[in-house]
N, C-alpha and C positions, 0 to 999 in steps of 0.2 A: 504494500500500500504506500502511495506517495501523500507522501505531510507539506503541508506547508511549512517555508520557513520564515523564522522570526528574522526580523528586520532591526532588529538591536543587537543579538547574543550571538557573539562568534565563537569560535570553541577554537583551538590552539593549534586547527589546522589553517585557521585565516577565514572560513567559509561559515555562512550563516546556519545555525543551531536548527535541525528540525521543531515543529510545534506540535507536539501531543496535546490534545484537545483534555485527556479527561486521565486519572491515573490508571483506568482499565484499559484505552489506548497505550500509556505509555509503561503499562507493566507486559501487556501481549510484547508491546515491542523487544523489550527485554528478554521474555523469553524467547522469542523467536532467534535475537542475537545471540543469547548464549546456547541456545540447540545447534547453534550452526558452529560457533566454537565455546565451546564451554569453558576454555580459560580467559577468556573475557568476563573481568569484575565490574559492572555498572551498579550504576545508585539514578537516583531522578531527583530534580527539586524542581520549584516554582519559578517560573519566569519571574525577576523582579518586575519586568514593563509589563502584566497582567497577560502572559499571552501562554497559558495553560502551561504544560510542564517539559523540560529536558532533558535530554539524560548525559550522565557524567561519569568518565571511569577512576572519578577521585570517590574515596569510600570512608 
């Protein structure tokens, strides 16, 4: 599924942040990224600009 992205939050590849709309959006999403590699460590937080949630591999 393609996300839109947030227009404020870049992540530390220079490129704009997917927007997880709800945390059952941005928990699927995690599982689905660590089924694919399972040594991938993610977490999610809140967009500080109000634009639903992120995901982040600081933990």
């Amino acid at each position: 599924m393609a996300y839109r992205k947030c227009s404020k939050c870049k992540g530390l590849n220079g490129q704009f942040k997917n927007i997880y709309p709800s945390i059952n959006d941005v928990l699927s999403a995690i599982r689905y990224i660590q089924s694919e590699n399972p040594s991938v460590r993610l977490n999610y937080y809140k967009c500080p600009h109000g634009n639903g949630y992120h995901l982040t591999e600081k933990v």
